[in-house]
N, CA, C and O of each residue as an XYZ file, in Angstrom:
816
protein
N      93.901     73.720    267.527
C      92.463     73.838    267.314
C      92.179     73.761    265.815
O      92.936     74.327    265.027
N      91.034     73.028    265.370
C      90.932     72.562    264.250
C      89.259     73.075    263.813
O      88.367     72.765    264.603
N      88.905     73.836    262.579
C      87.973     74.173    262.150
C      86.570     72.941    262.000
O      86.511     71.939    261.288
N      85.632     73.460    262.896
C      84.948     72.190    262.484
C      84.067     72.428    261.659
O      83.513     71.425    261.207
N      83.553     73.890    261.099
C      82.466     74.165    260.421
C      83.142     75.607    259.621
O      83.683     76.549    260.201
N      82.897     75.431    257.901
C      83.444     76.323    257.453
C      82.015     76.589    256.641
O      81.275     75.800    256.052
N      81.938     77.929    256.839
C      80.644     78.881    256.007
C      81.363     79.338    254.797
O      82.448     79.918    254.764
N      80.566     78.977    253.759
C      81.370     79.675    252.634
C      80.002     80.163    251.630
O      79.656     79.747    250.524
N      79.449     81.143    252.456
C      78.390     82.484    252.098
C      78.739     83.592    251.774
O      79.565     84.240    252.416
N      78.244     83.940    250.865
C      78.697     85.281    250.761
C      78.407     86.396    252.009
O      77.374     86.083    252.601
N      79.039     87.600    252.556
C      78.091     88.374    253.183
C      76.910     89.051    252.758
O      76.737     89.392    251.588
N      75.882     89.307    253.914
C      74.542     89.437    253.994
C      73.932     88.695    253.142
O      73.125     88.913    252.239
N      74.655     87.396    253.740
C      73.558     85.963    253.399
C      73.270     85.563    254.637
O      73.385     84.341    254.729
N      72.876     86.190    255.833
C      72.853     85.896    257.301
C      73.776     85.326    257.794
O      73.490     84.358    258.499
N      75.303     85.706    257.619
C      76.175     85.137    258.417
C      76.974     85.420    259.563
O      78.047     84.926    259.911
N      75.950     86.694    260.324
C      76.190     87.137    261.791
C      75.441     86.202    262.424
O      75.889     85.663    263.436
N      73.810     85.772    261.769
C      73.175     85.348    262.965
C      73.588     83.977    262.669
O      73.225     83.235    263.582
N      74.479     83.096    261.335
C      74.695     82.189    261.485
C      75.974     82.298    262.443
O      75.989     81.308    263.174
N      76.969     83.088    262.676
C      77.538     82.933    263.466
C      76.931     82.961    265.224
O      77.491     82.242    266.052
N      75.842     83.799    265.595
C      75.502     83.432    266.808
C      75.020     81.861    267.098
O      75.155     81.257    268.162
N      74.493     81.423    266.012
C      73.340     80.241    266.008
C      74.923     79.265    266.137
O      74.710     78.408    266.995
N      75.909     79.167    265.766
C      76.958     78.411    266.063
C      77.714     78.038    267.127
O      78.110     76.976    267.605
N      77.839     79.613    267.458
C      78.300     79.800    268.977
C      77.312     78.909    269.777
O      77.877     78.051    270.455
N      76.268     78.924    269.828
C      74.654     78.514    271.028
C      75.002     76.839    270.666
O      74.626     75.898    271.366
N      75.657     76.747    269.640
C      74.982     75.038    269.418
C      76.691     74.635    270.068
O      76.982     73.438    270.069
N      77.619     75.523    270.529
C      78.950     74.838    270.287
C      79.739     74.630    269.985
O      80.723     74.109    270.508
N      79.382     75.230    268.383
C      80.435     74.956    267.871
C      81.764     76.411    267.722
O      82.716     76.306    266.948
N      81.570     77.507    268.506
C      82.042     78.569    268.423
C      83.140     78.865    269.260
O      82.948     78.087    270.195
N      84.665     79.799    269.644
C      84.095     80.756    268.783
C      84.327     80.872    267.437
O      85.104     80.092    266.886
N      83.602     81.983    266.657
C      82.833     81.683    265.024
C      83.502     82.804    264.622
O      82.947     83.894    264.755
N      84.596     82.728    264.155
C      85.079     83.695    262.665
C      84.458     84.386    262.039
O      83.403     83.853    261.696
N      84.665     85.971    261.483
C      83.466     86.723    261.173
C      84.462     87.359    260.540
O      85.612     87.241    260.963
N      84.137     88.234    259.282
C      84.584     89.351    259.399
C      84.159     90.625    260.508
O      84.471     91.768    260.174
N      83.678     90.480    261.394
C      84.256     91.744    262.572
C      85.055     90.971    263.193
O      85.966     91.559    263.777
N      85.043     90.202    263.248
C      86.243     89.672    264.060
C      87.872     90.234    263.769
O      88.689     90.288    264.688
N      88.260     90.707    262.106
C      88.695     91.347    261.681
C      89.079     92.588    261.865
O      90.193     93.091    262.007
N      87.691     93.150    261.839
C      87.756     94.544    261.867
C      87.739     95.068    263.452
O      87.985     96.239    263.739
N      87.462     94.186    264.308
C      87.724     94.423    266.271
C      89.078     94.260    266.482
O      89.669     95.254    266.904
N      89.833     93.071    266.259
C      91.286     92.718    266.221
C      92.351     93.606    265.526
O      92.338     93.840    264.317
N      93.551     94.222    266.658
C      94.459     94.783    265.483
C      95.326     93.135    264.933
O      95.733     92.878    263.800
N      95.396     92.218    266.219
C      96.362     91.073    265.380
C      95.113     90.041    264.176
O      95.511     89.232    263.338
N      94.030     90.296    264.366
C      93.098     89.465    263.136
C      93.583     90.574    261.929
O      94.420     90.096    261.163
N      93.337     91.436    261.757
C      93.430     92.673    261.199
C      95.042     92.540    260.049
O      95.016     92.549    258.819
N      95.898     92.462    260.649
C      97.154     92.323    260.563
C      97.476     91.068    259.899
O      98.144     91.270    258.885
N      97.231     89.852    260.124
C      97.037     88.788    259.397
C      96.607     88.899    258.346
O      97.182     88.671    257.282
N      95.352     89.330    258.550
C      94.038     88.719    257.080
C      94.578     89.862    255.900
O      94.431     89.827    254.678
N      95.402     91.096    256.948
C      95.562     92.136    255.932
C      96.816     91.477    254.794
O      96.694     91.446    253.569
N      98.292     90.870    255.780
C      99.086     90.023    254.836
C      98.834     89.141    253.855
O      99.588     88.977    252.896
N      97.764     88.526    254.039
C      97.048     87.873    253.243
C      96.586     88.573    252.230
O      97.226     88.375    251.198
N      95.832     89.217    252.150
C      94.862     89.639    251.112
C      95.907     90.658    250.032
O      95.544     91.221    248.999
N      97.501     90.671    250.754
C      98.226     91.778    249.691
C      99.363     90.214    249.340
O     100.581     90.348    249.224
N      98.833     89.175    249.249
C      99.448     88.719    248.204
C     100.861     87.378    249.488
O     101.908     86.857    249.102
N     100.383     87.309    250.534
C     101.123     86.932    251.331
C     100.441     85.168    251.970
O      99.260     84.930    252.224
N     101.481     84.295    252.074
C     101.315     82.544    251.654
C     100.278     82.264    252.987
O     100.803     82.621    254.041
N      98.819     81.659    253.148
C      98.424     81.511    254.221
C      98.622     80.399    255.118
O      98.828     79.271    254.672
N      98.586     80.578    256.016
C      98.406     80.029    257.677
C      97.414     79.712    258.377
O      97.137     80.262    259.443
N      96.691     78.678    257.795
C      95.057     78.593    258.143
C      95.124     78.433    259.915
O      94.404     78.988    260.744
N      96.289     77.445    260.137
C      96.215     77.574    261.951
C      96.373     78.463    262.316
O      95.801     78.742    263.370
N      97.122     79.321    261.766
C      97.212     80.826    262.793
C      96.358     81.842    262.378
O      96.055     82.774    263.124
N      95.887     81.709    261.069
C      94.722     82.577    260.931
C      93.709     82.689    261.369
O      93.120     83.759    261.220
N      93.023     81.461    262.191
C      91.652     80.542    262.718
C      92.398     80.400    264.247
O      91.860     79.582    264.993
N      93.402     81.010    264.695
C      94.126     80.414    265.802
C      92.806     80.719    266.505
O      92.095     81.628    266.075
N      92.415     79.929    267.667
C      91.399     80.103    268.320
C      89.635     79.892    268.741
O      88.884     79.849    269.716
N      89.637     79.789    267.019
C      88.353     79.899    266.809
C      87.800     78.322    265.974
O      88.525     77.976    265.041
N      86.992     77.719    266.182
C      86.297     76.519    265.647
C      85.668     76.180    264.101
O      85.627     75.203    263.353
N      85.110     77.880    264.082
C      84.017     77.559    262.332
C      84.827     78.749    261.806
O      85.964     79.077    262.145
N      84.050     79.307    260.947
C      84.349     80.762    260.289
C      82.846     80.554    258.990
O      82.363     79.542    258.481
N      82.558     81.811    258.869
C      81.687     82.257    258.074
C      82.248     83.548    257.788
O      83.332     83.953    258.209
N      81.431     84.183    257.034
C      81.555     85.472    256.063
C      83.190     85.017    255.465
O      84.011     84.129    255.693
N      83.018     86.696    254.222
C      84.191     86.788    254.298
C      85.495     87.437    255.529
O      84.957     88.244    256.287
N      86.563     87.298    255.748
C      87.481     87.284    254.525
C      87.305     85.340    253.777
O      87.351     84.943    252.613
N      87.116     84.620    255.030
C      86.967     83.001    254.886
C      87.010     82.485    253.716
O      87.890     81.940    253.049
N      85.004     82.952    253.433
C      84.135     82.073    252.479
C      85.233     82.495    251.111
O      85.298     81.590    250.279
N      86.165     83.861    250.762
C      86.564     83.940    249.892
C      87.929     82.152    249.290
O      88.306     81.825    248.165
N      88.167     81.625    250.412
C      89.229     80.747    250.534
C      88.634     79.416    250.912
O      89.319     78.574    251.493
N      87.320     79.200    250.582
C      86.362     78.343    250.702
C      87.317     76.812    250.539
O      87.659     75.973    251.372
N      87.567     76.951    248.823
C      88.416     75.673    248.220
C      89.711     75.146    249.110
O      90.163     74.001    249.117
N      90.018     75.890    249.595
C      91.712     75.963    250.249
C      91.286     75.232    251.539
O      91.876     74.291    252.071
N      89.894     75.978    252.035
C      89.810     75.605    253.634
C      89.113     74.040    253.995
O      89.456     73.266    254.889
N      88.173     73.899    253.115
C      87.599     72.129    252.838
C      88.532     71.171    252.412
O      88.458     69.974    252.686
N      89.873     71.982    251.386
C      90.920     70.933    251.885
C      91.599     70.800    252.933
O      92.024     69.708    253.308
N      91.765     71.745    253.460
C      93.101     71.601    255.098
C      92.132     71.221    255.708
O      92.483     70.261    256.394
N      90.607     71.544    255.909
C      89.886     70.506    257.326
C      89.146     69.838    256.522
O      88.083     70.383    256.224
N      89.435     68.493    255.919
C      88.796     67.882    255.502
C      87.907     67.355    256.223
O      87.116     66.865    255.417
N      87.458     67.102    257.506
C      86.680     66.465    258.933
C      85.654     67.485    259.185
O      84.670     67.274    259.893
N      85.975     68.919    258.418
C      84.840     69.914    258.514
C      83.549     69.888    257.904
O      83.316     69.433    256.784
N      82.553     70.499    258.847
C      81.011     70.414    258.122
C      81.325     71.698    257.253
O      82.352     72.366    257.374
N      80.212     71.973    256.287
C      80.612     73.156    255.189
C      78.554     73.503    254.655
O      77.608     72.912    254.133
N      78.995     75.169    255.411
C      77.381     75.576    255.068
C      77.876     76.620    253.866
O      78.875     77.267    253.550
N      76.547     76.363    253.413
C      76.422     77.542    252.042
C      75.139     78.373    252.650
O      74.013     77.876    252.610
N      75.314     79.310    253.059
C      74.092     80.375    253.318
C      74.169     80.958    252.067
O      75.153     80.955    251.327
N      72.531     81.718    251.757
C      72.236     81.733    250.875
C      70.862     82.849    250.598
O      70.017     82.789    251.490
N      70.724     83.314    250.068
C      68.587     84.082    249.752
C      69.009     84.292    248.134
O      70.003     84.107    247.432
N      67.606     84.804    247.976
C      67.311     85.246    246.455
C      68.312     86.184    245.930
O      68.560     87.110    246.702
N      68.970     86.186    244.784
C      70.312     86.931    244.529
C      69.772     88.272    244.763
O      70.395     89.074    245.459
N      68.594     88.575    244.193
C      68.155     90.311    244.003
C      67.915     90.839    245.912
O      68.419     91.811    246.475
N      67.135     89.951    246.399
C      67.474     90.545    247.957
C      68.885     90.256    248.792
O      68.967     90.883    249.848
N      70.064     89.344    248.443
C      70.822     89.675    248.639
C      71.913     91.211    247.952
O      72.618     92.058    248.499
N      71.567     90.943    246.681
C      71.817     92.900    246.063
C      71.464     93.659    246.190
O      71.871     94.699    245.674
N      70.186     93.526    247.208
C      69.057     95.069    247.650
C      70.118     94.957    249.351
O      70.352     96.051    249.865
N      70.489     94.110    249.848
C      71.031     93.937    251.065
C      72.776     94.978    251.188
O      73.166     95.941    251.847
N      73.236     94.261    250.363
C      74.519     94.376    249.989
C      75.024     95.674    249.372
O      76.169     96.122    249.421
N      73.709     96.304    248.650
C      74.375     97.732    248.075
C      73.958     98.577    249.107
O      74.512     99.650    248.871
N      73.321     98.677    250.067
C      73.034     99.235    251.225
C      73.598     99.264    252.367
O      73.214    100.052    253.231
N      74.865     98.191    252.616
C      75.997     97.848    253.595
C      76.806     98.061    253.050
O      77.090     99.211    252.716
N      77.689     96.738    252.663
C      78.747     97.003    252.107
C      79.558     97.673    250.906
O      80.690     98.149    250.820
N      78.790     97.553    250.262
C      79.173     98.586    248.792
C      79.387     99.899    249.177
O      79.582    100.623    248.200
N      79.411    100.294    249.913
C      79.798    101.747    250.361
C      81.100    101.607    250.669
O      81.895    102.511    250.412
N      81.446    100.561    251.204
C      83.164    100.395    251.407
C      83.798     99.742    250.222
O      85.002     99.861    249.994
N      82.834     98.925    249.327
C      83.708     98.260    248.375
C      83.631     99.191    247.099
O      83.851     98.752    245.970
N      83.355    100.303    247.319
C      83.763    101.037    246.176
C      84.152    102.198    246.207
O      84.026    103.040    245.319
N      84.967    102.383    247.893
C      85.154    103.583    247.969
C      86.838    103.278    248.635
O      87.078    103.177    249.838
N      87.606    103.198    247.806
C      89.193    102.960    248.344
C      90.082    104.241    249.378
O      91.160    104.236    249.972
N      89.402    104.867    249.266
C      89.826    105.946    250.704
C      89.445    106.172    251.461
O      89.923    106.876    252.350
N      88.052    105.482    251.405
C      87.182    105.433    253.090
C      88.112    104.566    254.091
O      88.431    103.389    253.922
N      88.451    105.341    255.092
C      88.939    104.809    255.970
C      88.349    103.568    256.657
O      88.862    103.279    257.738
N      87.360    102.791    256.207
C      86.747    101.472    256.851
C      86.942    100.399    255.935
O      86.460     99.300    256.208
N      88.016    100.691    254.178
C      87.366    100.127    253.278
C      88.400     99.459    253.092
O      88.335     98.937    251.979
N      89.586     99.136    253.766
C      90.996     98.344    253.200
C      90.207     96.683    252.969
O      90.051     96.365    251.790
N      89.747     95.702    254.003
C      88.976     95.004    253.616
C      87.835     94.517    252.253
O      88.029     93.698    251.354
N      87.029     95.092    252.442
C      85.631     95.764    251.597
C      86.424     95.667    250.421
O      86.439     94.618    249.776
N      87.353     97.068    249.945
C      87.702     96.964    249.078
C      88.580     95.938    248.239
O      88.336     95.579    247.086
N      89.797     95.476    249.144
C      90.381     95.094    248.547
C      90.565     93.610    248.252
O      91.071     93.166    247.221
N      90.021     92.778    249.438
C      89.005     91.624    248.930
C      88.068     91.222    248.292
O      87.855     90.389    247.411
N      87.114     92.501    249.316
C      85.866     92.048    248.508
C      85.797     92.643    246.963
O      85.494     91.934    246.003
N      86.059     93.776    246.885
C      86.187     94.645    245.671
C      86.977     93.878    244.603
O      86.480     93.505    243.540
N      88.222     93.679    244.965
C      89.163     93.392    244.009
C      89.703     92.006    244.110
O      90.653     91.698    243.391
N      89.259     91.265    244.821
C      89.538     89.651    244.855
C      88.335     89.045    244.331
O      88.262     88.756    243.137
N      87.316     88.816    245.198
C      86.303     88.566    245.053
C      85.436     88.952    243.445
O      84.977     88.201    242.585
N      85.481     90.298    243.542
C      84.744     91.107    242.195
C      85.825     91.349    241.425
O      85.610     92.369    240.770
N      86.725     90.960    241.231
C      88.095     90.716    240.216
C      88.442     92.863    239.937
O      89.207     93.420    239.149
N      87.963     93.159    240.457
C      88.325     94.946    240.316
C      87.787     95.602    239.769
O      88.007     96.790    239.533
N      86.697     94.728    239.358
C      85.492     96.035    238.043
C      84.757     96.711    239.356
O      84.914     96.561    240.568
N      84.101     97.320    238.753
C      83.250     98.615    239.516
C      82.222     97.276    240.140
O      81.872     96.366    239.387
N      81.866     97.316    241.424
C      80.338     96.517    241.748
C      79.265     97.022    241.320
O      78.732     97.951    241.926
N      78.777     96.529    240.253
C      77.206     96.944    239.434
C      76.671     95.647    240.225
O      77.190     94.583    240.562
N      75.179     96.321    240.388
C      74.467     95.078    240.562
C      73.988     93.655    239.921
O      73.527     92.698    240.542
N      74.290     93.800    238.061
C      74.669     92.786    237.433
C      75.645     91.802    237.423
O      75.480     90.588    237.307
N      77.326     92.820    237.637
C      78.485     91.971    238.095
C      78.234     91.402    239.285
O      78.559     90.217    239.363
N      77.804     91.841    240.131
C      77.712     91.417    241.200
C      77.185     89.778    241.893
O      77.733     88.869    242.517
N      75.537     90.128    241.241
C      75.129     88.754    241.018
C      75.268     88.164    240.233
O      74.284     87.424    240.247
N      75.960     87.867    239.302
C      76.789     87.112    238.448
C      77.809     86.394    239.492
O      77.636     85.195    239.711
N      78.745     87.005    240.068
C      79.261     86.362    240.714
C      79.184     85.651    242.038
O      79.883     84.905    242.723
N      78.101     86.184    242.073
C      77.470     85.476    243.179
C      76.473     84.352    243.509
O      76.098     83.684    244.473
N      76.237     84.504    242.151
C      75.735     83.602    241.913
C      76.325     82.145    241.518
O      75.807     81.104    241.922
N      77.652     82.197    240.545
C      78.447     81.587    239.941
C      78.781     80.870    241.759
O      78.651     79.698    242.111
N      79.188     81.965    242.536
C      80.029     81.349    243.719
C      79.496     80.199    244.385
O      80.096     79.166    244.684
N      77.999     80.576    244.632
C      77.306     79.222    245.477
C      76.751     77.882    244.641
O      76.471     76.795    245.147
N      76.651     78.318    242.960
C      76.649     77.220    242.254
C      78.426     76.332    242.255
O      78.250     75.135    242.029
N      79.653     76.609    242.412
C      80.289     76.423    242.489
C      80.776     75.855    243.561
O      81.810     75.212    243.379
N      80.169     75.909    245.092
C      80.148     75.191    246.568
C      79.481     74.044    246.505
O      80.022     73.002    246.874
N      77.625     74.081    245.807
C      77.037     73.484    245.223
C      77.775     72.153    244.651
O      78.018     71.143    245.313
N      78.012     72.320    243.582
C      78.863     71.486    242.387
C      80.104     70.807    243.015
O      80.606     69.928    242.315
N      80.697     71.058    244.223
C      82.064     71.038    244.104
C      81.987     70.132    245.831
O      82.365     68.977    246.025
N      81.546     70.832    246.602
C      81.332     70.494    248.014
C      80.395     68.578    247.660
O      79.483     68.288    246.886
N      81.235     67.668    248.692
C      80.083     66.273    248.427
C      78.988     66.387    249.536
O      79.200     66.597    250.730
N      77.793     66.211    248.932
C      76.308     66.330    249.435
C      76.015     66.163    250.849
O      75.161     66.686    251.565
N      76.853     65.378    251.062
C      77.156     64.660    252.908
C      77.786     65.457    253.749
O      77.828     65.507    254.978
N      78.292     66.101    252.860
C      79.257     67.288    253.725
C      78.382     68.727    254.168
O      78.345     69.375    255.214
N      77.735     68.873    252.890
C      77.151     70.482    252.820
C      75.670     70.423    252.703
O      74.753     69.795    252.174
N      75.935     71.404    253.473
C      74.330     72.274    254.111
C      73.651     73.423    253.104
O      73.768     74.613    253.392
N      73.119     73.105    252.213
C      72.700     74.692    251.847
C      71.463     75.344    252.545
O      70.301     74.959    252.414
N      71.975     76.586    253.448
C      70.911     77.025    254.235
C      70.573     78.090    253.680
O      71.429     78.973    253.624
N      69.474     78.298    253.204
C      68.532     79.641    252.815
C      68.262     80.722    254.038
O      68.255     80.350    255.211
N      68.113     81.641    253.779
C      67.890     82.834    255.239
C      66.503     82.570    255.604
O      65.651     82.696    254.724
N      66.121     82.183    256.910
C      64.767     81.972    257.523
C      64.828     80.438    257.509
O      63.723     79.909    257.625
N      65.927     79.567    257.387
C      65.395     77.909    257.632
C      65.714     77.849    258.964
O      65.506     76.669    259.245
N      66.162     78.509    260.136
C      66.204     78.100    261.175
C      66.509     77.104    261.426
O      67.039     76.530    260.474
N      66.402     76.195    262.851
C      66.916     75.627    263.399
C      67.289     74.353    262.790
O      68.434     73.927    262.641
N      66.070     73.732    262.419
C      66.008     72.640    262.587
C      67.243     71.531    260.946
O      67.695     70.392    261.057
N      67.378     72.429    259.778
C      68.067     71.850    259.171
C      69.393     72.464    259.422
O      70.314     72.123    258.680
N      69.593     73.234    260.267
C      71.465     73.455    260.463
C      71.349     72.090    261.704
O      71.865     71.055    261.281
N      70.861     72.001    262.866
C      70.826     71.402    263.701
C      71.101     69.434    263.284
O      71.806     68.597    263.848
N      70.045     69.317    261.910
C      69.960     68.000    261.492
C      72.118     67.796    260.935
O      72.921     66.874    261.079
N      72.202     68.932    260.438
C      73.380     68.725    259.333
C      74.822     68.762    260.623
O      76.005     68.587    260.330
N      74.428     68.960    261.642
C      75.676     69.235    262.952
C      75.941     68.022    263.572
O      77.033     67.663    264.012
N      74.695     67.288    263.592
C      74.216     66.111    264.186
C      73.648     66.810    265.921
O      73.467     65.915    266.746
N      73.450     67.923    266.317
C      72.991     68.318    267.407
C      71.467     68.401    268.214
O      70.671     67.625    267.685
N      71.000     69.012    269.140
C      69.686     68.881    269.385
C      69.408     70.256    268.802
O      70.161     71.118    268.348
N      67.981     70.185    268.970
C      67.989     72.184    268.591
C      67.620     72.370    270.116
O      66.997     71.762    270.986
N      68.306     73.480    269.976
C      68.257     74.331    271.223
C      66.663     74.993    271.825
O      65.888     75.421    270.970
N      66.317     75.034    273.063
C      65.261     75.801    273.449
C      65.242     77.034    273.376
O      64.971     77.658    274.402
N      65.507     77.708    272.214
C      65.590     79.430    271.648
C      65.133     79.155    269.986
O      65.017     78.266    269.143
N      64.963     80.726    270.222
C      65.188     81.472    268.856
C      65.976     80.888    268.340
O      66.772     80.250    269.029
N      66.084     80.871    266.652
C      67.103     80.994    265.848
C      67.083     82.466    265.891
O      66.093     83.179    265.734
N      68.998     83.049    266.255
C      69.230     84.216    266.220
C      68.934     85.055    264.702
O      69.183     84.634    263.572
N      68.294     86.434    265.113
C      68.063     87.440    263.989
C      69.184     88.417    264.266
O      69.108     89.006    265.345
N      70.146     88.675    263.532
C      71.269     89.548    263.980
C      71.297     90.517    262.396
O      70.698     90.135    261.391
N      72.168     91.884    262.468
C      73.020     91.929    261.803
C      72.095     92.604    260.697
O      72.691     92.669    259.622
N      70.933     93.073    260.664
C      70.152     93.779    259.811
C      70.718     95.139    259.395
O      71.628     95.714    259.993
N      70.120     95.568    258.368
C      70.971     97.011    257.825
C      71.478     98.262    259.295
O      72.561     98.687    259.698
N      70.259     98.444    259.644
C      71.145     99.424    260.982
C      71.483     99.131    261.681
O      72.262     99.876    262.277
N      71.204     97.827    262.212
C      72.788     97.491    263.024
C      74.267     97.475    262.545
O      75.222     97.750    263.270
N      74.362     97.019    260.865
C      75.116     96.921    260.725
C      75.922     97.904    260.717
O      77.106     98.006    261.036
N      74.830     98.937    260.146
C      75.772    100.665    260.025
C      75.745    100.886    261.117
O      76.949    101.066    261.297
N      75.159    101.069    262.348
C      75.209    101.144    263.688
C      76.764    100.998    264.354
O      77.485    101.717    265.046
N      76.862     99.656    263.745
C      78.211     98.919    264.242
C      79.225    100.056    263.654
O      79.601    101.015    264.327
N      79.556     99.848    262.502
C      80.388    100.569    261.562
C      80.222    101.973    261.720
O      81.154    102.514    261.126
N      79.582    102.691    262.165
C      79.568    104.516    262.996
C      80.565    104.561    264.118
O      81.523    105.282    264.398
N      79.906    103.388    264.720
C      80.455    102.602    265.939
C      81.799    102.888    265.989
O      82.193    103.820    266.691
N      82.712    102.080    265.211
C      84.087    101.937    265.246
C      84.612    102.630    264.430
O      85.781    102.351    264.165
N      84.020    103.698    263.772
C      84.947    104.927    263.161
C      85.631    106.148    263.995
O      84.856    106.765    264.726
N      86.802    106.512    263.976
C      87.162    107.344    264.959
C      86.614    108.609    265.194
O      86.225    109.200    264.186
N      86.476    109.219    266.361
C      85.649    110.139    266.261
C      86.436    111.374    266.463
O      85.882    112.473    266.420
């Protein structure tokens, strides 16, 4: 099985409901980080990986068609070369509402290395991603910014989608070559669900 669509968004750039909106059109199933955090064998992988261990994009993706969020979007460059035949979205919003998003989810795990939810969070997102400084909301969008100018710049125009949060259907649909579907574009994945989720799967 071969990746046909690689998201290389940062998280809470809508890339739960871009993962439902993938699944509906086909092209799924869609790589997530929960997919990660549900799986002890996703879990176990992505964890070898991220401590410094050679990757396995087939067996890392064993199964699954696209991938969005991280751990992925972090391996963006690596993954547009091994599926070169892949479509490639950049999700995306205004940096400051993605940093009003982001310090309200995840930053609670990416800066807290003994929270038991944070081996991920932290040590990707924290210390790969954000190279190990503290996440300020300046570093932050700095690099986040740098990241999607860098997909931008680097990805060829024919290939990549840059989808903003709220374009719905109709320009992911044009860039798939698909119909749009008789639904919603999915709304997923808002702040209390997300903590919802994450209460969710903490042991009790």
């Amino acid at each position: 099985m071969s990746l046909k669509v690689i998201g290389t968004g940062f998280g809470r750039t809508g890339t739960d409901s871009m993962r439902e909106a993938l699944n509906i059109l086909g092209f799924g199933p869609t790589h997530h980080m929960f997919e990660v955090h549900d799986s002890p064998h996703q879990s176990e992988i992505w964890r070898a990986l991220a401590e410094g261990g050679t990757p396995d994009w087939d067996q890392l993706f064993k199964g699954y068609h696209a991938c969005v969020d991280w751990p992925s979007a972090h391996y963006w460059r690596d993954l547009i070369d091994y599926y070169p035949d892949a479509k490639v979205i950049l999700t995306q919003r205004p940096a400051d509402a993605w940093w009003q998003s982001f310090e309200k989810t995840i930053l609670e795990f990416t800066n807290a290395p003994d929270h038991p939810d944070s081996f991920f969070s932290q040590k990707l997102v924290g210390e790969i991603v954000f190279g190990g400084r503290p996440v300020t909301r300046d570093h932050a969008i700095s690099v986040y910014e740098a990241h999607n100018q860098g997909v931008i710049d680097t990805v060829p125009k024919d290939r990549l989608l840059v989808f903003n949060l709220g374009d719905g259907w109709a320009p992911l649909c044009k860039h798939l070559e698909v119909e749009i579907p008789l639904q919603d574009y999915p709304n997923r994945n808002a702040k209390a669900a997300f903590n919802d989720r994450i209460e969710a799967q903490r042991p009790s």
